[in-house]
N, C-alpha and C positions, 0 to 999 in steps of 0.2 A: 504494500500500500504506500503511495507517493506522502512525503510529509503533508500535512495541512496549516497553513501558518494564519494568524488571525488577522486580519485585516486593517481594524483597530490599532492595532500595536505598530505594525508596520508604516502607520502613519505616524507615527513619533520616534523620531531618531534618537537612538540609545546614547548614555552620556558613557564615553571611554571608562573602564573602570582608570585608576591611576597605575595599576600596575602594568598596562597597555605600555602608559607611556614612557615608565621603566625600561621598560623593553627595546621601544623604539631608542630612547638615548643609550643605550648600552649598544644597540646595533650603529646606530653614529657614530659612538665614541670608539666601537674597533675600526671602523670605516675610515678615522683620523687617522688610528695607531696603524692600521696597514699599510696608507702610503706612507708614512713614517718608517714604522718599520722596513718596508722595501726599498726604503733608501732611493727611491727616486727622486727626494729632490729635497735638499735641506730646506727648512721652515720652521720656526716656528709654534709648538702645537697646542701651548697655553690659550694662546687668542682665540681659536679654531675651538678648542674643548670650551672655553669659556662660553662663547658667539651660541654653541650648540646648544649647551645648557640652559643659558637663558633663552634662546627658543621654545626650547621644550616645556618651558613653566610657561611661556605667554601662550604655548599652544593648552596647557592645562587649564588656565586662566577662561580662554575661550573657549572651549571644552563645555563651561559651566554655564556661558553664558546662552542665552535666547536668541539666536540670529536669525537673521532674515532669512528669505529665500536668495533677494538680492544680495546679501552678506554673502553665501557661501559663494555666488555665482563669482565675486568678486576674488575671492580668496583662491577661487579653480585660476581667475584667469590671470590674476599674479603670481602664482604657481609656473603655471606654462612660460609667463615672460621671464623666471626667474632661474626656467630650464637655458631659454636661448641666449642668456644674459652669463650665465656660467660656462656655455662652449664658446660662446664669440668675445665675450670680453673679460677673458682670461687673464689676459697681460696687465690689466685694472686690477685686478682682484689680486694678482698672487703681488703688483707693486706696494700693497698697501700693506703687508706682511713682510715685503723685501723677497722673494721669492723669485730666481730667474725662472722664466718660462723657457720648456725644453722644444724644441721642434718635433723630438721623436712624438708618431701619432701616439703609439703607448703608455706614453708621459705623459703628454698633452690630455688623451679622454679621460686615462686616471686621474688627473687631478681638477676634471669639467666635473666626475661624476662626484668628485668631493666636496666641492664647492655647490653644488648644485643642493645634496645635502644637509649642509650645513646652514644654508641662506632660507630653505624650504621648512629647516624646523620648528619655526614661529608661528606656519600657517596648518596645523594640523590639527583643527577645530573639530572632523568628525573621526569616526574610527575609519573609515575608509579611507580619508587621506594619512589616519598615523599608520594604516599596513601597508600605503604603498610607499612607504621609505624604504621599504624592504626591496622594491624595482631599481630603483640605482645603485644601493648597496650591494646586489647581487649583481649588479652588471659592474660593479667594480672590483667584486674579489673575481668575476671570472674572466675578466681583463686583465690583472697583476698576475694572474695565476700562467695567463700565458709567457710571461716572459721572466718569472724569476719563481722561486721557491724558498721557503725557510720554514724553520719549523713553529717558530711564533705565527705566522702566517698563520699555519695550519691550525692552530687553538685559538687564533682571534677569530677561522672560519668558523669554526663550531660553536665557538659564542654567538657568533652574528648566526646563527642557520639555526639555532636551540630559540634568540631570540624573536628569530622572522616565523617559526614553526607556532609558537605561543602566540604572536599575535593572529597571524593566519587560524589558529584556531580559535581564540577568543573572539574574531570577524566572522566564521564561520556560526558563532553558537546563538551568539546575536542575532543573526539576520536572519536565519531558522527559528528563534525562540527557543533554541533547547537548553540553555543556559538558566539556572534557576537565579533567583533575583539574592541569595549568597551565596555563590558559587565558591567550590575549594581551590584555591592556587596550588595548593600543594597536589590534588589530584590532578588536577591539569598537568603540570611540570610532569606530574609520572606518566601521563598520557604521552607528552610530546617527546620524552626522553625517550619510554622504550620502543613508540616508532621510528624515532631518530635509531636506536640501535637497531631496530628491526629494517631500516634503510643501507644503515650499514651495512651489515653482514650480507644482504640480497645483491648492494653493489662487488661488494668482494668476491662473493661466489659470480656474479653475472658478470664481468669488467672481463675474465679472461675466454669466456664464453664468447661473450660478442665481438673479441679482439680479434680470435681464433676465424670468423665468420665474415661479418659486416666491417667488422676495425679498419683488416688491412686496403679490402676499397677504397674506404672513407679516408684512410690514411693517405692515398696515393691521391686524393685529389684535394683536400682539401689542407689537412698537416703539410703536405709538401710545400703549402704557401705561407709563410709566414706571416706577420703584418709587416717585419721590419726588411723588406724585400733585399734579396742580395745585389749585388751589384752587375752588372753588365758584363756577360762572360763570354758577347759571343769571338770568334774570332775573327775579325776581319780585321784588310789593311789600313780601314779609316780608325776604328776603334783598337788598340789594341786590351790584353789583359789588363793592365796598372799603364793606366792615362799620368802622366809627369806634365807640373803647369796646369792643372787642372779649375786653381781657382781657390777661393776660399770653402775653408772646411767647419761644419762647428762639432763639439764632441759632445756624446752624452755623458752623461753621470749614471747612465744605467749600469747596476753590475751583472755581470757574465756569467762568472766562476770564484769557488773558491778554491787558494792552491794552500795546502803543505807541503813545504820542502823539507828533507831529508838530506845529509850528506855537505861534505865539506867543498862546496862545487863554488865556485864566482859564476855562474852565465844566470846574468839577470833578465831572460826574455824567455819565454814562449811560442817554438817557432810552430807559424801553422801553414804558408807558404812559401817556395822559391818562384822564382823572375830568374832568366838567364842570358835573353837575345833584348838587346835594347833595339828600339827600333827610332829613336830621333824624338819623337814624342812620348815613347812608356818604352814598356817592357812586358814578353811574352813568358809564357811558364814556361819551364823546364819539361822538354818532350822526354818521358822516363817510361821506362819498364814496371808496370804493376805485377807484382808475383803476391799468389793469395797464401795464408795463414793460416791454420786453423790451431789452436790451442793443444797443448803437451795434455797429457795424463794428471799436468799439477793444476791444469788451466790456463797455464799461463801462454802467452804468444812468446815464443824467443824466436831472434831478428839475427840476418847475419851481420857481422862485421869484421874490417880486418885486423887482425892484432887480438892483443888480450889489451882494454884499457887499461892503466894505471887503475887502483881503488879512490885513491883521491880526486880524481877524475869520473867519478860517478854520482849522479843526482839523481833522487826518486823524491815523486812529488806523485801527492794523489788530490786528484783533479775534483770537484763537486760542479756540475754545470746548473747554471741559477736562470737561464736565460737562453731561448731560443733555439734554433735547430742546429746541429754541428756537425759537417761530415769528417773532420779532422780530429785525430787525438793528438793534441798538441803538448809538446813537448817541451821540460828544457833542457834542448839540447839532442844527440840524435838517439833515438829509438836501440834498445839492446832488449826491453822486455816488456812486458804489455800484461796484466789483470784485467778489463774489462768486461762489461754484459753484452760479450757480441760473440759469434761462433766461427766468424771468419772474418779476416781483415786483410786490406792489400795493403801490399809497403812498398814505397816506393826507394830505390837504395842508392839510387845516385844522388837524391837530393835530403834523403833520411827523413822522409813523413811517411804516417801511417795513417790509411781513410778509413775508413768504416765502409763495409759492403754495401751491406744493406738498410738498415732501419738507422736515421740520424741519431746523436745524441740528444737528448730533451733536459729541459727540467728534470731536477731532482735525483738526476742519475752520475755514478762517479766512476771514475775507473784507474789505477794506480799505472806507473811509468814509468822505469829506471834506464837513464837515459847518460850517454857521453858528454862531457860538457872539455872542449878542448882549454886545454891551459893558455892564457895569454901573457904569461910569464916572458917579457921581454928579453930576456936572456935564452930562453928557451927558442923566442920565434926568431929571434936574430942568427941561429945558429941554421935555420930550418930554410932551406930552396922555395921560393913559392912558386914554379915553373911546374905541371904540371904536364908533359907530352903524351899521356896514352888514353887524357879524356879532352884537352883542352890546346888547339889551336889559337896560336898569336890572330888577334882581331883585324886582318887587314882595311877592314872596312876604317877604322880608327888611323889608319896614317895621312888621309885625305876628308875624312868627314867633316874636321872642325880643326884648320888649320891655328886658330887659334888655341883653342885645348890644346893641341899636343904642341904647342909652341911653349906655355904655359907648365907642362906636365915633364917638358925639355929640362926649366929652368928650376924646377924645384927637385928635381932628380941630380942634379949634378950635386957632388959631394956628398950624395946617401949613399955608403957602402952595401948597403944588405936592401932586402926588398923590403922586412919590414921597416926601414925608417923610412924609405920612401913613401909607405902606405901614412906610417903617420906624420910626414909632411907634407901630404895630401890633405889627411883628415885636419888638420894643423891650419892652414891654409885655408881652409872653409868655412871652418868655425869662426875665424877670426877676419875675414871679409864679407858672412854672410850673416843675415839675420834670421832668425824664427820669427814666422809671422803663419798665424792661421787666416789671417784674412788677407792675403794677399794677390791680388791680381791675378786673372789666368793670364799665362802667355799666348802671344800670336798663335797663330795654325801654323804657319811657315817658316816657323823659326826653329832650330833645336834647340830643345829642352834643355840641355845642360848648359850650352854654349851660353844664355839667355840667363841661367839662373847666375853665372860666375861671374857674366860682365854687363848687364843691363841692369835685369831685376835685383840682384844680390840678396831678397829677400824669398823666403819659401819656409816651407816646413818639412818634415820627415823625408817625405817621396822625395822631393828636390834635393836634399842630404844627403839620404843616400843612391841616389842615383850618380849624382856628381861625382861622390868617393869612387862607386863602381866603377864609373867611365873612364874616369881618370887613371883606377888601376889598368883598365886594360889597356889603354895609351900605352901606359909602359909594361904592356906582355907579362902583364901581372892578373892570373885568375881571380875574377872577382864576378858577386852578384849579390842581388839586392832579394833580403827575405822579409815576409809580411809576417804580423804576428803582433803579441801583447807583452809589456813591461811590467817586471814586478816590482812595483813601488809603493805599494799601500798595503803595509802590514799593520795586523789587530794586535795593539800592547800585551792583550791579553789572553789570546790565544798563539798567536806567533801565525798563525793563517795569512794570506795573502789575498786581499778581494782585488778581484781585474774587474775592470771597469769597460765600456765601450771607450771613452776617453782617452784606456793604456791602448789601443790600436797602435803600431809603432811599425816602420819601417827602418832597417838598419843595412848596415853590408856585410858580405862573408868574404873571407879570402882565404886561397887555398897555400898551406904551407905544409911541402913535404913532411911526411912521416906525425905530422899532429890532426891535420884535418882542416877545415873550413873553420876561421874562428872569426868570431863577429867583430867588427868596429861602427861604432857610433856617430858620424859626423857631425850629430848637433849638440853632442856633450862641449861645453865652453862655449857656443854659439848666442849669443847676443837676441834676447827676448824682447819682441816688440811688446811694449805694455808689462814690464817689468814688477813696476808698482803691484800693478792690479793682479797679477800671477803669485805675489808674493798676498796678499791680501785673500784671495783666493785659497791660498794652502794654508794658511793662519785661520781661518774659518773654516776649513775642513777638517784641519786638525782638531778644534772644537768641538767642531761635529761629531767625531765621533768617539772623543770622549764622552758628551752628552748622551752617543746614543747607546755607550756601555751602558752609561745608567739607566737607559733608558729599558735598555731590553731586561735586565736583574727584577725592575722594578716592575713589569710587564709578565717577567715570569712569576713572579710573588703572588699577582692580582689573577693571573691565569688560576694558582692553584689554590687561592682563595673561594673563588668562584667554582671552581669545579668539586670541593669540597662543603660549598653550600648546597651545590646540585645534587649528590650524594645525599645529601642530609635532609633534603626535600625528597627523592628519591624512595628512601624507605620509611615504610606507613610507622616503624614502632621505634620509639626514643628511648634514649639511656635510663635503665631503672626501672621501665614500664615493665618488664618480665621480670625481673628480681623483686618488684613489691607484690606480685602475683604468687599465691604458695603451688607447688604443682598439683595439688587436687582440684585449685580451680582453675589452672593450666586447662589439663584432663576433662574436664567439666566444659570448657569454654570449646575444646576443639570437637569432644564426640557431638555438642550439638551441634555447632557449625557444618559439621558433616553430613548429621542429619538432615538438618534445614536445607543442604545442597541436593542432596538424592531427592529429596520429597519436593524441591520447587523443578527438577528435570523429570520429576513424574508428572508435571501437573499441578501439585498442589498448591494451593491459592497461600500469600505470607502469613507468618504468622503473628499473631498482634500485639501490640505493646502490651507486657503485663502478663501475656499469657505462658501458664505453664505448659514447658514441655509435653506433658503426660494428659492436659486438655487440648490439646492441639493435635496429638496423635489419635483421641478419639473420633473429631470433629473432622478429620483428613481420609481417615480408613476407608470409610462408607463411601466414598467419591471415586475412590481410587481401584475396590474390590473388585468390577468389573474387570477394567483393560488389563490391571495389572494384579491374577491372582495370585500369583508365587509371592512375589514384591511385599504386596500385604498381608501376608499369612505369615511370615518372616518377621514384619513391622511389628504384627501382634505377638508371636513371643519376644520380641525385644522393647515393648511399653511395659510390658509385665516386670520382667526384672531391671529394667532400665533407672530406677528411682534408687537400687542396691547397686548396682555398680557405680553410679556419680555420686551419694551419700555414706556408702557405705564409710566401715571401718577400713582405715587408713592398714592395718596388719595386712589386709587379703589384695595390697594395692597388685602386686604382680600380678596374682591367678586374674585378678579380672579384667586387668590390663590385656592379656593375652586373649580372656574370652570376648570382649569387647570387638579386639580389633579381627576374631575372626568371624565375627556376626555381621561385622561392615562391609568384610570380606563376601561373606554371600549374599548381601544385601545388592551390593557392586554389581557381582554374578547376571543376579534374577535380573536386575533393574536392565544389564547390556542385554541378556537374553529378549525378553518381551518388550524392547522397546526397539532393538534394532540400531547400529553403527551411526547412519545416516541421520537418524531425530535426535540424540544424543550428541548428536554434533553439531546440528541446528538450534538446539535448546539450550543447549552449552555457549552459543555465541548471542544469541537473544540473552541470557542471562547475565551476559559481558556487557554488552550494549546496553541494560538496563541499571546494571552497576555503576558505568562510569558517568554516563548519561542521563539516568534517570531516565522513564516512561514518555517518548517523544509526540505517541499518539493519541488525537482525545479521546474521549469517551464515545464510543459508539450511540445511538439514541434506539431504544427499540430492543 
């Protein structure tokens, strides 16, 4: 039978009870603490919690009050404008906080749907606008959730999904009328927690079901795309791989990965690509041989290489990715051995990366790495040939492509005995007539890149750094090339962890030195920072930042397991002491009739009524019931007969009747599944649930 809801009532809008709006601020106030916590974007979060708060009281306030029709209509459509007012004039909003605005779309809707939020918490005068706070909140944990992961993350989602579940049901009981005018919070909370767990567990078992099935489709067309799209890979001659002069760049503050390093190693980067064939304007990847992997018996991938390294020359670092899709397991330094969640991997070994076959890396997933990291001990590479003959041809194209370059690369060569000093009177030379500048001019179409960067523009950043170093070495028949990849320079005080950042993106150069390997140089270490001030200003506030955000997160886990310890304690219907001031004969007492009263309401029988005894209640039920159910109640009546000696009796005989009790409930059980059959005991058992939590939804019949 369809609910019937009264008409009457439905014409008077419900007043929010306040624990509503408990609810909805708690779901705000993780809403803060996620973009917070996900470090997208330093702010402020006093103002924002503050702003929120008194929202939520002027929306209690209203709440009480008598509005119009035209009141609410008002309140809908400053709503909607307060929607398009948080995407479009963002840059307003996060100024008045101090807040830079990031370009990434990621950043960018995360912190529209925050603000959007927070501005909206004033106008939630009925209950239907305080549950739909729940619609942006959810569109912003499942926006962060694409592109980073943490584990605070994941206990502010359950707060915010425990809290959207609660109002969602107190919106539901409302607008049906099944809600009694005092309702229990405490039984609700166990309603919505053990669906919540009952949610769980059905995702858990269904997620590798449907992965196994529908996933990897769904995966190939839609995972494959990110938001934060890759870059232009095709290959042609107007494009190539890594555009040099390209123009101003900005960086995000989004973080990627988290790394620990292990091991006594100096190479402070993360290589995730090579560049080998410069082409005037970029540089083309390394054309290399993929040979596939599959893991040893320990799991492990081991990778060839030549030599036994030195031990002090080995780095293992295990990677956490927090962000986006990755087909590379990036390194510091080149690949010897591989842990990862993947069953085959190809490696590429002339340029020393390893890709992932098949499935990227995502969120939340981690893989360990023990990697070569070449010595740059000056003493060591000065002894060391950088000439390579059995992979690596002198550049002839370089003796006529930029006769100024090699005029240039003439004069700072002369009186460098070894190839390394010449590499660092290159890198020497660069730094110190060029500038770092991210926003710097693209260069002409017609011009070369390098030639342009060293005597025109003199300004660039990374790419132009090290491209210039590369070029330069091959000038002088010196192997070199330029690797793309991340810096690690942002270590947690207090973990020793390394967060990479979009930011650390970095380009540097390699160069090949007999018998040690490719070692890196940095052309823009000493280079001259345009807007020096402001870069120094910048790390002084990030530095801040994330001492603040130690505190932040201690203090966030404290409140996590506060709350989830109040929920526990909401959770279970019986409180400390409540059994130990009970003696157990009225334990014994309390449970055989509860028992009874259960068997006898899945028979049929109508409640039993305040005051009444047991033993009148069994006489007034028998006669209704002797029909359908004759075993059942023939049983009933030798158990009202002695039923007054087993609950009063003398405490001495407590075993024997303890035993005889429970096996009379025993064949009670029996009869009752017999003559009623699997299928009504199962129907009557869930009417009874629904009538418990719920109370009686339907009226009274007439007639």
């Amino acid at each position: 039978m369809a609910l019937q809801r009264d008409p009457v009532a439905l014409e008077r809008s419900p007043t929010p009870p306040l624990v509503v709006y408990v609810s909805v601020w708690l779901m705000t106030i993780a809403s803060v603490l996620v973009v917070r916590m996900a470090q997208v974007s330093l702010f402020p979060v006093l103002p924002l919690l503050g702003f929120a708060t008194v929202g939520v009281c002027v929306s209690v306030w209203l709440s009480r009050r008598p509005l119009s029709e035209a009141t609410r209509v008002a309140l809908g459509t400053l709503d909607g404008l307060l929607a398009f007012f948080a995407l479009t004039g963002q840059s307003f909003l996060n100024s008045l906080l101090g807040i830079a605005t990031d370009p990434a779309v990621e950043i960018y809707l995360s912190m529209a749907f925050l603000w959007y939020m927070v501005l909206r918490s004033g106008l939630m005068a009925t209950l239907p606008s305080a549950a739909f706070q729940s619609v942006p909140a959810l569109a912003l944990f499942g926006l962060i959730a694409t592109y980073i992961l943490a584990n605070e993350i994941t206990w502010l989602f359950a707060v915010f999904l425990l809290a959207m579940l609660f109002v969602t049901a107190v919106a539901h009981f409302y607008e049906t009328r099944l809600l009694r005018p005092a309702f229990h919070v405490r039984l609700l909370l166990r309603t919505v927690l053990g669906f919540g767990v009952l949610a769980l567990v059905f995702a858990f078992v269904m997620a590798p079901l449907l992965w196994l099935t529908a996933g990897r489709l769904v995966s190939g067309l839609v995972v494959g795309l990110p938001l934060r799209m890759r870059a232009n890979t095709s290959e042609t001659s107007s494009a190539p791989d890594l555009m040099v002069g390209a123009g101003p760049t900005a960086l995000s503050r989004m973080p990627v990965m988290r790394v620990r390093l292990e091991g006594s190693h100096s190479y402070p980067y993360l290589r995730a690509e090579v560049y080998t064939r410069y082409t005037g304007r970029g540089w083309e990847r390394a054309a290399s041989f993929r040979y596939t992997y599959r893991p040893n018996e320990e799991g492990r991938f081991e990778f060839r290489f030549r030599g036994n390294p030195p031990r002090e020359t080995l780095a293992r670092a295990r990677v956490q990715i927090l962000n986006g899709w990755h087909d590379t397991f990036y390194a510091p330094g080149f690949p010897l051995q591989l842990e990862a969640p993947a069953d085959e991997v190809r490696y590429r070994s002339r340029v020393g990366l390893v890709d992932i076959a098949r499935d990227p890396l995502k969120a939340g997933e981690e893989y360990t790495i023990v990697a070569y990291a070449p010595p740059t001990d000056p003493a060591v590479l000065r002894r060391a040939n950088a000439l390579l003959p059995d992979l690596w041809a002198a550049a002839e194209w370089s003796r006529t492509r930029s006769p100024a370059v090699r005029h240039l690369v003439e004069q700072l060569s002369e009186g460098r005995p070894t190839d390394y000093d010449k590499v660092m009177a290159f890198k020497e030379y660069i730094a110190r007539n060029c500038k770092y500048n991210l926003n710097v001019e693209a260069y002409p179409g017609d011009v070369d890149a390098v030639e342009h960067f060293l005597f025109e523009a003199r300004e660039g950043y990374c790419i132009e750094f090290a491209t210039a170093l590369a070029v330069m070495c091959l000038y002088a028949d010196i192997p070199a090339r330029v690797v793309s990849g991340f810096t690690l320079a942002e270590q947690d005080p207090l973990t020793g962890e390394y967060l990479v950042r979009e930011a650390h993106r970095h380009l540097w150069t390699e160069v090949f030195f007999e018998g040690v390997g490719w070692v890196p140089f940095d052309a823009t270490e000493g280079a001259e920072v345009v807007g020096q001030d402001d870069a120094q200003q910048a790390a002084s506030e990030e530095a801040g930042g994330r001492r603040g955000r130690s505190l932040e997160r201690m203090l966030l886990d404290g409140a996590i397991a506060l709350v989830a310890l109040y929920l526990l304690y909401l959770l279970v219907p019986w409180r400390k002491g409540t059994q130990a001031a009970a003696s157990p004969q009225a334990t014994r007492m309390r449970r055989t009739v509860n028992t009874l009263l259960f068997y006898l309401q899945l028979a049929g029988a109508p409640p039993m009524r305040v005051g009444q005894t047991i033993t009148a209640y069994l006489e007034e039920v028998l006669p209704h019931l002797r029909p359908q159910l004759p075993r059942f109640t023939e049983l009933l009546e030798s158990l009202g007969a002695t039923l007054p000696y087993w609950l009063y009796g003398p405490e001495e005989q407590t075993t024997e009747r303890i035993a005889q009790m429970r096996e009379a409930l025993r064949q009670l059980r029996r009869a009752l599944w017999q003559e009623m059959g699997a299928m009504r005991l199962i129907i009557k058992t869930v009417q009874l649930g629904w009538r418990r939590v719920y109370g009686n939804p339907l009226p009274a019949t007439q007639g």
